[in-house]
Residue, then its C-alpha position, 0 to 999 in steps of 0.5 A: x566212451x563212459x560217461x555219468x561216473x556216479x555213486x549210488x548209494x544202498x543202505x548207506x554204502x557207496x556203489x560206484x557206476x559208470x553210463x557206458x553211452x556207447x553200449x547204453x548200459x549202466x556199469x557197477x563196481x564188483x566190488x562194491x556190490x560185493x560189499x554191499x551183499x556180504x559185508x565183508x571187510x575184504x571184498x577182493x578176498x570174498x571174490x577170490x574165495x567165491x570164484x574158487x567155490x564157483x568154477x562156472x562163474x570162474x569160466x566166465x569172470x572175463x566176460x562178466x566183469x572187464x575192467x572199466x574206467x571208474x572214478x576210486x576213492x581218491x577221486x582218480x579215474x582207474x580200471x575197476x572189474x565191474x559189471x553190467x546189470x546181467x554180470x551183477x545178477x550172475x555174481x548175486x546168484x553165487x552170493x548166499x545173502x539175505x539182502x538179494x532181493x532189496x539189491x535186485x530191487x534197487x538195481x531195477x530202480x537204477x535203471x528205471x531212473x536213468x530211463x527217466x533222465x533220457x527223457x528228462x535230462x533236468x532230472x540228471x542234474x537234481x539227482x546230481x544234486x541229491x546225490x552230493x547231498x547225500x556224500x555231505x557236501x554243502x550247497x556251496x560245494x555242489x553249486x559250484x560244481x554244477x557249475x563247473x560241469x555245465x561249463x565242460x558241457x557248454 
């Protein structure tokens, strides 16, 4: 069902998506969007104390945010409240933060991109390659896997 798990990454900070292919929709880490928006060493907390300020989105946290299978730090695949991009513009909505804008910005360039690689697959593989660039693995590492994924594909 999901596929794509990714990271992304926002003034530095690491933001965990997942393709669910099936919907065709992106999914995005709660909270790492949290993180991103409030800087908070504790997201997890910040949601708990957003949640009882916001009984509407409270009413609504189930449906807003399921749990959906998404790569965790330690590189195993785990059920993680995320969001999809109408979840997420509700959370920010509730989240007094200055960096609203460039979130929502750079979201809109999320989806754009992914629009891009459906009719251009060979792009999925350069952002693929980017994106590791960026995590700050060699090329060797990336090459290799690379190769690794077309053979799963093939």
């Amino acid at each position: 069902m999901y596929d794509n798990f990714a990271i992304q990454l926002f003034e530095g900070k690491k933001v965990r998506i997942v393709w669910d292919a099936e919907q065709e929709k992106y999914y995005f880490s709660v909270t790492d969007i949290v993180q991103v928006l409030t800087d908070s060493v504790n997201p997890r907390d910040y949601i708990k104390k957003m949640l009882r300020r916001d009984p509407e989105l409270k009413s609504k946290w189930g449906t807003i945010c399921p749990p959906v299978e998404m790569l965790a730090p330690d590189g195993k695949k785990r059920k993680t409240q995320a969001a999809d991009l109408e979840g997420i513009f509700c959370i920010i909505q509730s989240i007094p933060s200055k960096k609203a804008e460039p979130v929502k910005k750079w979201l809109a360039e999320v989806g754009a991109q992914r629009i891009d690689q459906m009719i251009d697959p060979e792009l999925t593989f350069q952002m693929d390659v980017e994106d590791y660039r960026r995590q700050g693995y060699s090329d060797r590492w990336i090459n290799e896997r690379m190769r690794s994924i077309e053979m799963l594909r093939s």
